[in-house]
C-alpha positions in Angstrom: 51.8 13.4 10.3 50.4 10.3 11.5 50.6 10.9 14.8 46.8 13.4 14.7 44.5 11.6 16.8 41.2 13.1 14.6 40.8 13.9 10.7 38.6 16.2 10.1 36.7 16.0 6.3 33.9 17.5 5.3 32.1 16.8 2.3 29.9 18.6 -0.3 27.5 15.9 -1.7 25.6 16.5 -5.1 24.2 14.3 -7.0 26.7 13.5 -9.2 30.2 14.6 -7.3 31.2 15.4 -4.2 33.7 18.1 -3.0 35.7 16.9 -0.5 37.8 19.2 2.7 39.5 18.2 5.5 41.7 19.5 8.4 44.0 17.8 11.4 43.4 17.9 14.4 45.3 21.0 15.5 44.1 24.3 16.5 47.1 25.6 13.6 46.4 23.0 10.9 44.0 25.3 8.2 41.4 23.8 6.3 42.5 22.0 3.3 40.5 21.4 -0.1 41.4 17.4 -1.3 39.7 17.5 -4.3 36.4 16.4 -6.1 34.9 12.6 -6.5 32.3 11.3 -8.4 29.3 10.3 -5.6 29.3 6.8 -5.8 30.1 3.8 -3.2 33.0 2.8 -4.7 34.8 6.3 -4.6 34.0 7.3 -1.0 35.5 3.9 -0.2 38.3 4.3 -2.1 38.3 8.1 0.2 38.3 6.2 3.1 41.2 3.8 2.4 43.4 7.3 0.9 43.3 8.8 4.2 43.5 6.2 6.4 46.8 5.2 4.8 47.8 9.0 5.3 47.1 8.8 8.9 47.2 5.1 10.2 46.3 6.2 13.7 43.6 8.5 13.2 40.2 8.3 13.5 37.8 9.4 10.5 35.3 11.8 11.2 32.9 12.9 8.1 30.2 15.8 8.0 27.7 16.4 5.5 24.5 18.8 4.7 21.3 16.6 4.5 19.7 16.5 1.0 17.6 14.7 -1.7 19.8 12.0 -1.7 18.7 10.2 1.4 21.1 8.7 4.1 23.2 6.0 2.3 26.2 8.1 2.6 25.8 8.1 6.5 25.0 4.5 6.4 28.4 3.2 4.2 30.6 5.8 6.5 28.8 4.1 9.4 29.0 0.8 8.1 32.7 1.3 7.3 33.5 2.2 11.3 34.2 6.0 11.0 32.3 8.5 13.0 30.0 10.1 10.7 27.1 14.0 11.3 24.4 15.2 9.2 23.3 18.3 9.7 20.6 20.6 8.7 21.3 23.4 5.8 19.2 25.7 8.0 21.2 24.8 10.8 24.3 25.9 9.2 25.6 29.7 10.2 26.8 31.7 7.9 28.2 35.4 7.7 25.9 37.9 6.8 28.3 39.8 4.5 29.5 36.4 3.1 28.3 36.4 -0.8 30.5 34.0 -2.5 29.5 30.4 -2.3 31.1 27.6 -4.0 31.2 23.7 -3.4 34.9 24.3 -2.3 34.1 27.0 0.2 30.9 24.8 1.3 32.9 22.0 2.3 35.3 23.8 4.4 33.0 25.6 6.0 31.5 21.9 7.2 34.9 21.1 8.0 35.9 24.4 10.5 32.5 23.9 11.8 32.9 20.4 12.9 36.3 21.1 14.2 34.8 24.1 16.4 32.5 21.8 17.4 29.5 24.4 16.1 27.4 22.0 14.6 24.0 20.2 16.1 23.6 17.0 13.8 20.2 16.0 13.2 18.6 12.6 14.0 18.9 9.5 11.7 16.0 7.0 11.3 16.7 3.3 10.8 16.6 1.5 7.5 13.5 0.0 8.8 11.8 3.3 9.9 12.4 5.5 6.9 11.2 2.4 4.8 7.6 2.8 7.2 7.7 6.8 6.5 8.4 5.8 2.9 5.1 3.9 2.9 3.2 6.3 5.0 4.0 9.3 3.3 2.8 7.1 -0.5 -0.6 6.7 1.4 -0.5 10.8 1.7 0.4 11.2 -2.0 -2.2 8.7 -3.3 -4.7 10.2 -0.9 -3.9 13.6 -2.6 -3.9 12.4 -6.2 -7.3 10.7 -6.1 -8.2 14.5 -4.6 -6.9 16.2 -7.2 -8.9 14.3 -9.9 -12.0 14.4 -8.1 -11.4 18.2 -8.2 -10.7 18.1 -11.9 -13.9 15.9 -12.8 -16.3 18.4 -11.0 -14.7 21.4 -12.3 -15.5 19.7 -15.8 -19.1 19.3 -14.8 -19.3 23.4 -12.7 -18.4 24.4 -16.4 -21.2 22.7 -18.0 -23.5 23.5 -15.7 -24.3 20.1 -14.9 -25.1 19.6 -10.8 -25.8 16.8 -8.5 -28.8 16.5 -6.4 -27.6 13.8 -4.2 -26.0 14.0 -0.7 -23.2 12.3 -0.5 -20.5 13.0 -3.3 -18.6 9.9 -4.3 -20.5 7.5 -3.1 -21.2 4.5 -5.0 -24.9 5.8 -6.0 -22.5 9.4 -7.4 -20.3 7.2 -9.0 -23.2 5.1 -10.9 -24.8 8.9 -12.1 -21.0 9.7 -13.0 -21.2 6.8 -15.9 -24.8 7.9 -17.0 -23.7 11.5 -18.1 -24.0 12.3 -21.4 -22.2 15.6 -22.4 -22.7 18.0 -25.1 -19.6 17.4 -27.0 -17.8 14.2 -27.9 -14.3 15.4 -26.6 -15.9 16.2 -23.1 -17.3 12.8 -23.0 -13.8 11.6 -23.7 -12.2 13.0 -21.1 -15.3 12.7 -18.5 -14.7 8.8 -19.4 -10.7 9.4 -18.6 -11.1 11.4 -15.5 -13.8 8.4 -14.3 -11.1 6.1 -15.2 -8.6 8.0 -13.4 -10.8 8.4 -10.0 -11.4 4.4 -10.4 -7.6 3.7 -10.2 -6.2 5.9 -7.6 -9.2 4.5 -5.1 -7.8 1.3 -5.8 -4.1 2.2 -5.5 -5.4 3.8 -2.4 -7.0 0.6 -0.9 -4.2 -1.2 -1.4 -1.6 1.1 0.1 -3.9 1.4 3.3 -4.5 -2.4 3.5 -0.3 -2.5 3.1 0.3 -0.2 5.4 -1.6 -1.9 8.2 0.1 -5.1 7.5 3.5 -3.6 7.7 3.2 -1.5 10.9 1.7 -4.7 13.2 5.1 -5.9 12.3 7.7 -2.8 12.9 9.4 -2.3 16.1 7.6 0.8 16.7 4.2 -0.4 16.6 3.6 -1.0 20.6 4.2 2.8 20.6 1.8 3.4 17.6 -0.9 1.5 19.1 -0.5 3.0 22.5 -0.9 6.7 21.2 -4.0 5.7 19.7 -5.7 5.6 23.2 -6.3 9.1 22.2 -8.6 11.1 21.0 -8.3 12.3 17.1 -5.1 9.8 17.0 -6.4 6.7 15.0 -4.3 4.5 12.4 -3.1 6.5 10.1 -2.1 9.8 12.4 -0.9 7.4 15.0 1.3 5.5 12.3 2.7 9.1 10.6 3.5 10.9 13.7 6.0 8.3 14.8 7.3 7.3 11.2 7.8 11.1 10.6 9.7 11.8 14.5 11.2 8.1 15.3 12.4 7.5 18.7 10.6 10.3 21.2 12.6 9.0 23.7 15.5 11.2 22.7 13.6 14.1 23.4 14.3 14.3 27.4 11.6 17.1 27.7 8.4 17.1 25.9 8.8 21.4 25.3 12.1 20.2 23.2 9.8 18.1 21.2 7.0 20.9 20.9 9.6 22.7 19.7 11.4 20.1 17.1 7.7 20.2 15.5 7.3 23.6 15.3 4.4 24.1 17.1 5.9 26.3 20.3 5.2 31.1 19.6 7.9 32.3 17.4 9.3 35.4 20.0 10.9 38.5 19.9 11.7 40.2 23.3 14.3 43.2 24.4 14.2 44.4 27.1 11.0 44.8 29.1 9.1 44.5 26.1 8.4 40.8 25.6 5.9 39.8 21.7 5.3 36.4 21.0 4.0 35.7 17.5 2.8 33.2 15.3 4.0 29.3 15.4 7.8 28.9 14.2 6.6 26.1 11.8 10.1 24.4 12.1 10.7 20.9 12.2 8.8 18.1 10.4 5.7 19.6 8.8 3.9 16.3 7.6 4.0 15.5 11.5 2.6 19.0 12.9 -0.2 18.9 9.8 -1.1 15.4 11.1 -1.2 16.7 14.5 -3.5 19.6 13.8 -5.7 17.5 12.1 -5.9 15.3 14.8 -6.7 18.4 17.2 -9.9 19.3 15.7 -11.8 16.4 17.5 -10.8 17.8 20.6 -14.0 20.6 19.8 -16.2 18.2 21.1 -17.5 17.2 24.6 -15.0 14.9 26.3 -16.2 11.1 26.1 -15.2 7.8 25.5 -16.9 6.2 22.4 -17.0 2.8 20.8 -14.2 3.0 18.4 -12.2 4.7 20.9 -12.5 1.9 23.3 -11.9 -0.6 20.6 -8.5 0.7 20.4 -8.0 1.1 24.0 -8.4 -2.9 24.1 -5.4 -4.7 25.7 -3.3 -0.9 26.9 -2.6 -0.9 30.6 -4.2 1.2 32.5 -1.9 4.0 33.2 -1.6 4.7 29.3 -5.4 4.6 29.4 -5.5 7.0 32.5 -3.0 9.6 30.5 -5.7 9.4 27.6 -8.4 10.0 29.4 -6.3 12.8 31.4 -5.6 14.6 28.0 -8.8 14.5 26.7 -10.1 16.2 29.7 -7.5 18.7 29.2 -7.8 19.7 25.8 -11.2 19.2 25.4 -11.7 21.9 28.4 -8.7 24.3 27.4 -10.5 24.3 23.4 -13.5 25.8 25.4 -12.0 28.2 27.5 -9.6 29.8 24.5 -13.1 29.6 21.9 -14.8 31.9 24.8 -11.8 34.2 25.4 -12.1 35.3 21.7 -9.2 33.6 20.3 -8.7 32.6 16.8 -10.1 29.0 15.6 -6.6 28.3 14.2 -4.7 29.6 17.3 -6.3 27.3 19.8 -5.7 24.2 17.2 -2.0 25.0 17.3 -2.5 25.4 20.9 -4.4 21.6 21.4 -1.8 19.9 19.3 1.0 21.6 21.0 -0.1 19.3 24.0 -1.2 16.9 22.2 2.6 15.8 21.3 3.0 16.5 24.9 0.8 13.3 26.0 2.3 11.3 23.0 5.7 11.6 24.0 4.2 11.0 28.1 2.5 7.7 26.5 5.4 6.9 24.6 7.5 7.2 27.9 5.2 4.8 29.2 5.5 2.1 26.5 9.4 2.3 27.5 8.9 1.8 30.8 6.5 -0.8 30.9 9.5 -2.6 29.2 12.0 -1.8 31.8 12.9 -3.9 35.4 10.4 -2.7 38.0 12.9 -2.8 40.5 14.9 -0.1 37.9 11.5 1.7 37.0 11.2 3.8 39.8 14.4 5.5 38.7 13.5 6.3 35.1 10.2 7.7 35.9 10.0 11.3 34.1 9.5 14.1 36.3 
């Protein structure tokens, strides 16, 4: 028995236990259930050691389903010199007829899969880059909890009737008039005082996460390719700095219509025969990065130009990155017009800009890799 070149396991993680499946390599050899562990380091080392005394001369190749639980499993397989696949529960076929599902029968389905080779396993960020999308994606929750009290607050005051003439809500003058309410009851002025409070805090733990964030990107490895796709338009700090945290390396992609599509931003379609319908966006992927990227798209509404802040961040880029910036804001600013007046839907022609728009980031990003490379080797690498 030790003579099987590949083993085979594949494992059902949980939170607290893990089902565990393997199989030799050999097109006879079924699929075999091990038995359960507990879902800790020390037991999928202890795993490792098992079957490695089994089969000396084999190598170790695990499978899992991605989950809550992050990528530490990955990363102590990795770390411990076995081969090691994530991939996608969406990703996973299954039988149509099949209604019984159990951890035992999960984890051997990972196994046959892997064995078949039928399995696409998704990308894994570095230890440093899902500690930047850790921080960006706190930014996005603070940013949407100081939201969701200034929501609560003036719904306090619509039910009282109580209205402010000012123009600009939440500005410090708003603020000042906030503290000067008086309201009828002693309870309401209670919680108007909390909710204040409340608003007070989450714009500090805002400030400081935005400040914190800023620091830390100037210092990741990433950040020549942040501040390169901010030559754009509607890509400043923050969408520059949560597109690439969210997708990593876009040099993986070798085609910028596999990356339209890993967003989710390419026509869902359904075609047989001469009869060919394209519908709405598949919404696949990442969605934090293809809400960032929409957001970004609405500047592109506006008359193509180059303005101050935009040439502040433009400062020290080479010229070719600046050329492809100005290149897609001619684009996209000209193809928002042209879909407006053909009678297309606002939100169809803002999936449509920031379908492209990922287009230019990953050209720009292809750029910032280049610029890196031999010039005498450039010539070679340069995407088609």
């Amino acid at each position: 028995m030790s003579n099987h070149s590949i083993i085979f396991v594949g494992l059902d993680t949980h939170k607290e236990f893990t089902e565990i499946a393997y199989s030799l390599n050999n097109r006879r050899s079924p699929v075999q259930h091990l038995r359960r562990i507990k879902t800790t380091k020390l037991a999928i080392s202890k795993l490792c050691r098992q079957l490695q005394s089994k089969y000396p001369k084999a190598t170790l190749h695990f499978v899992y389903e991605a989950g809550p639980c992050g990528y530490w499993v990955y990363r102590l397989l990795s770390q411990l010199g076995h081969c090691c696949y994530i991939v996608a529960p969406s990703l996973i076929p299954r039988k149509p007829g099949d209604r019984v599902k159990t951890d035992k029968r999960d984890a051997a389905l990972l196994t046959q899969l892997l064995k078949n080779h039928d399995i696409n396993p998704i990308y894994v960020p570095e230890p440093e880059d899902e500690a930047i999308r850790d921080l960006s994606r706190a930014r996005e929750r603070a940013m949407k909890d100081l939201n969701d009290a200034r929501y609560q607050l003036k719904a306090l005051l619509l039910r009282n009737n109580i209205h402010y003439d000012g123009r600009a809500n939440w500005s410090m003058k708003h603020l000042r008039w906030l503290t000067e309410l008086i309201l009828p009851h002693q309870c309401q002025q209670i919680v108007l005082q909390e909710m204040i409070q409340t608003i007070t805090e989450r714009i500090a733990r805002l400030k400081r996460l935005d400040n914190e964030l800023a620091h830390q990107i100037k210092l990741w490895r990433y950040y020549p390719v942040v501040k390169a796709i901010q030559a754009m338009r509607g890509v400043r700090l923050l969408v520059a700095a949560g597109v690439i945290a969210e997708l990593g390396d876009l040099t993986r992609f070798d085609h910028p219509r596999k990356l339209m599509s890993y967003v989710g931003l390419t026509p869902s379609e359904h075609s047989s025969g001469g009869r060919r319908h394209l519908g709405a966006i598949t919404k696949a992927g990442n969605c934090r990065a293809r809400r960032l990227l929409t957001e970004g798209a609405h500047s592109y509404r506006y008359t193509a130009n180059i303005s101050t802040d935009m040439q502040k961040r433009q400062e020290g880029l080479s010229k070719e990155i600046i050329d492809i910036a100005w290149q897609a804001q001619m684009r996209l600013c000209r193809r928002y017009r042209r879909l407006m007046q053909r009678g297309k839907h606002r939100n169809l022609v803002i999936a449509a800009i920031a379908r492209e728009m990922i287009a230019f980031i990953w050209r720009i990003s292809q750029e910032v890799v280049l610029s890196k490379v031999d010039p005498k080797t450039r010539l070679a690498r340069v995407p088609s």
